[in-house]
MIRO-937814 format. One record per residue (C-alpha): residue number from 0; x, y, z. Coordinates in Angstrom, 1 decimal. Example, Ala and Ser with C-alpha at 12.3 -4.5 7.8 and 13.67 -1.06 7.14 Angstrom:
! residues 2
0,12.3,-4.5,7.8
1,13.7,-1.1,7.1
! end
This chain:
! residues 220
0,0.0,0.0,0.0
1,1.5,3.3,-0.8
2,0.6,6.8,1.4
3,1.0,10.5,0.3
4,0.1,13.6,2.2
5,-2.7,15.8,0.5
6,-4.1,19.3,1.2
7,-6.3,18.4,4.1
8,-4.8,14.3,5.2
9,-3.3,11.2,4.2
10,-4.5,9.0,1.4
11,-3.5,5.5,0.3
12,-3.9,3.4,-2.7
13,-2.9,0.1,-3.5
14,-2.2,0.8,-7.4
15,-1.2,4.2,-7.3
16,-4.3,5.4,-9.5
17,-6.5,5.1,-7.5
18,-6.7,7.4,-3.9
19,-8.9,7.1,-1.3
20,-8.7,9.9,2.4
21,-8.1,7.7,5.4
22,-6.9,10.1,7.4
23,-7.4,14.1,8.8
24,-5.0,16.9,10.0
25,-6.3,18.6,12.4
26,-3.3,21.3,12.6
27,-2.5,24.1,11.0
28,1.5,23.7,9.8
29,2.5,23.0,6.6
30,3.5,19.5,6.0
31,5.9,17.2,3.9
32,7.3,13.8,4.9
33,5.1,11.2,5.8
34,6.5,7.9,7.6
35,4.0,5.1,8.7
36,4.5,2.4,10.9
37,1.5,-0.3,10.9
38,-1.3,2.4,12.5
39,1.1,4.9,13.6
40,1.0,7.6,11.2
41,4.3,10.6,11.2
42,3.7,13.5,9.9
43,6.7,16.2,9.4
44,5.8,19.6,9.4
45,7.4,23.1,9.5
46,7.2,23.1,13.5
47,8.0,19.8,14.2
48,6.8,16.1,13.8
49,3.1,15.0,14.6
50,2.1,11.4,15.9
51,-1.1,9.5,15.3
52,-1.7,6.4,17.2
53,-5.1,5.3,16.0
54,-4.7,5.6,11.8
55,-4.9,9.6,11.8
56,-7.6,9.9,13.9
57,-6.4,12.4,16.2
58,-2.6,13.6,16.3
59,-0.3,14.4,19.2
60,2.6,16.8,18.6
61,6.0,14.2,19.5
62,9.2,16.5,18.8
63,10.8,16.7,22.0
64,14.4,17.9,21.3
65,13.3,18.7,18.1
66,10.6,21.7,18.2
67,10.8,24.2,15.6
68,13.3,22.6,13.6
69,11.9,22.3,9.8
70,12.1,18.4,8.9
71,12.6,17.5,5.5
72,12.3,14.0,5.7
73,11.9,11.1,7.6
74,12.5,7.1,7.4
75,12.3,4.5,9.7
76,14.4,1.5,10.4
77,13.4,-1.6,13.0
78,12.4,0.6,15.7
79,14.6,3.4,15.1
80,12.8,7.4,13.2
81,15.5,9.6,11.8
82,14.0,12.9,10.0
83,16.2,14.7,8.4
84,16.9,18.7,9.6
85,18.4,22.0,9.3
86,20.2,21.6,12.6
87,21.1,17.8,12.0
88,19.9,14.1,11.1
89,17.7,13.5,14.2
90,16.5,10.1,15.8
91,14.0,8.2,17.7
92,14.2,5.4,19.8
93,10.8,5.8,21.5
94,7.9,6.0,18.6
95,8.9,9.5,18.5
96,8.4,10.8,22.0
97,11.9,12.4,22.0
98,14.9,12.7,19.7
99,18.8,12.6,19.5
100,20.9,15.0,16.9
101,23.1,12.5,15.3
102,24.9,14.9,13.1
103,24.8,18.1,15.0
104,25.8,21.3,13.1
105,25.2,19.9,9.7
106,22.3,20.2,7.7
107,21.1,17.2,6.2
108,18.7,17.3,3.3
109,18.5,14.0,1.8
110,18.1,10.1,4.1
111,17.6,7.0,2.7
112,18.5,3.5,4.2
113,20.2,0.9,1.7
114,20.4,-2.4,3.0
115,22.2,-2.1,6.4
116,23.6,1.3,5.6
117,22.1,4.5,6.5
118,22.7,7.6,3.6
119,22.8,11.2,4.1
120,23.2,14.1,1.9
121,24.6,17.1,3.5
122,24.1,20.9,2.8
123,24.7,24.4,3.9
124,27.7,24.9,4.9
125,28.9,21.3,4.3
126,27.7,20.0,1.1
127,28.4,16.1,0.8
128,27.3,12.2,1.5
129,27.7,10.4,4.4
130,27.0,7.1,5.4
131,26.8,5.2,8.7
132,27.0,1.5,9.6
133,25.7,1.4,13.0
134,22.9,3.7,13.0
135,24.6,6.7,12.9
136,26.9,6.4,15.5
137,29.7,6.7,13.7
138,30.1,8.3,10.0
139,31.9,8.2,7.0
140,32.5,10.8,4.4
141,32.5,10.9,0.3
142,36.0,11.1,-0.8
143,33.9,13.3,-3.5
144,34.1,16.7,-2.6
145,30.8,18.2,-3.4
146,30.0,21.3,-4.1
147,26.1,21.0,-4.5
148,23.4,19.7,-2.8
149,22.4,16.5,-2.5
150,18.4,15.8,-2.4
151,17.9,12.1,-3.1
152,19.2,8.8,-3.2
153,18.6,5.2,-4.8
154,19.7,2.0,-5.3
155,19.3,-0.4,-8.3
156,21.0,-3.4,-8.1
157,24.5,-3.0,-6.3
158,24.9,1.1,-7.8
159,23.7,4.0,-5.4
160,22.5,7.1,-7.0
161,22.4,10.4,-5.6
162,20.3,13.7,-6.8
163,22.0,16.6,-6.6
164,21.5,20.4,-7.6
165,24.1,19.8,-10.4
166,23.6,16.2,-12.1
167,23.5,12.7,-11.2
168,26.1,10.7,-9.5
169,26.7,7.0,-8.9
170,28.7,5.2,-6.4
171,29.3,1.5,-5.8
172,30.6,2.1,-2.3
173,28.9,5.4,-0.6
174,32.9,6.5,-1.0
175,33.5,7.3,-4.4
176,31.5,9.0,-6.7
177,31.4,9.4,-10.5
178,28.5,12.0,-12.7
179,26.7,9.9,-15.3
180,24.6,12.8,-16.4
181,26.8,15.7,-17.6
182,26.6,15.1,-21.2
183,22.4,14.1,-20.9
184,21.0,16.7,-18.4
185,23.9,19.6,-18.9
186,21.6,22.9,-19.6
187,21.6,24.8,-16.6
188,17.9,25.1,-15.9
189,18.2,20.6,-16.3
190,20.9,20.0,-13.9
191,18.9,20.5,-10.4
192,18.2,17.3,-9.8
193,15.1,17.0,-7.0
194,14.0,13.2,-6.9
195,14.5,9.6,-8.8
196,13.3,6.8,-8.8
197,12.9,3.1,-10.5
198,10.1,0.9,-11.9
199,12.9,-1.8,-12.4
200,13.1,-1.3,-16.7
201,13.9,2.3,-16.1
202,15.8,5.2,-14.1
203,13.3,8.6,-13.7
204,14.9,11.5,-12.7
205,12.7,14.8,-11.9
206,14.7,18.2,-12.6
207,13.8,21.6,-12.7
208,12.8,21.2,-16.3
209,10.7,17.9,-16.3
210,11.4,14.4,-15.8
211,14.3,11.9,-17.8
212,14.1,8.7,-18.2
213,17.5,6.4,-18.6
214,17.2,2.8,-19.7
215,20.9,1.9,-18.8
216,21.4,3.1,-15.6
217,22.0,6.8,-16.4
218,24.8,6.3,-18.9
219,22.2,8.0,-21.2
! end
């Protein structure tokens, strides 16, 4: 079953055409990333992370250590949250009712777990990739000095991509990366690179002027 946030709740469909409300907001913040977890619902908005025990039926506000910070994203691993923030990659141990900065003074703008290893793209002040091991514990960086942003990531196969605001890059190892996309998507207004993703024939990627498609893992 797939879930997306709309203008006034959550809404699920099991074919992705059609959509059907099963849940309300009933506050006023904007919203973005939605995590759920059987009939716990997470919502991330500009204030902070709601909770909804019973299927979005009612919503309690669950950011302790992380009020006011604007979350970007959030996944969840076992029983572990992270959301992704301007002040750090923060994470739950309790379904939410508190949260630990594991990356304090960096921003991190893009999270996505692969396999056992735990992917963030960094920004501000210290644009890069990092990955972690052991839940975040301990990190370690690209060798790739980036000078963009980086707002996604996937895998196919064994080859990690990564969105940034200038191109595509691949990696085999989370340590070395290489740009597939500077001869396809090389206009200025086509390199910001904001999503991809994968329907197992094909590699989508949605930029800042419209969507590519790649039949050969981004070569072209």
């Amino acid at each position: 079953i797939a879930y997306a946030t709309g203008i006034d709740g959550i809404y699920s469909s099991s074919n992705g055409i059609n959509w059907s409300k099963i849940a309300n907001f009933t506050f006023k913040e904007h919203y973005g990333a939605l995590t759920v977890s059987g009939s716990k619902f997470y919502v991330a908005t500009q204030s902070g992370i709601y909770m909804s025990t019973d299927a979005g039926a009612t919503w309690n506000f669950s950011s302790k250590g992380i009020h006011a910070l604007e979350v970007l994203e959030m996944v969840q691993s076992a029983s572990t949250i992270y959301a992704s923030t301007l002040r750090g990659l923060m994470a739950s141990t309790d379904e939410g009712e508190s949260w630990k900065n594991l990356t304090p003074g960096i921003a991190v703008s893009a999270l996505k777990i692969i396999g056992n290893t735990l992917y963030v793209g960094t920004y501000l002040d210290n644009p890069g990739i990092m990955f972690s091991t052991d839940n975040g514990l301990t990190w370690t960086h690209s060798n790739k000095k980036f000078e963009q942003y980086v707002f996604d990531f996937l895998a196919v196969d064994k080859t990690i991509f990564a969105a940034t605001s200038h191109n595509i890059y691949t990696s085999t190892d989370g340590i070395k990366w290489t740009d597939v996309s500077e001869d396809e998507i090389n206009a200025p207004d086509m390199s910001l690179v904001f999503c991809l993703g994968s329907d197992g024939e094909y590699l989508y990627a949605g930029t800042i002027a419209g969507m590519y498609r790649s039949g050969d893992k981004g070569v072209t």
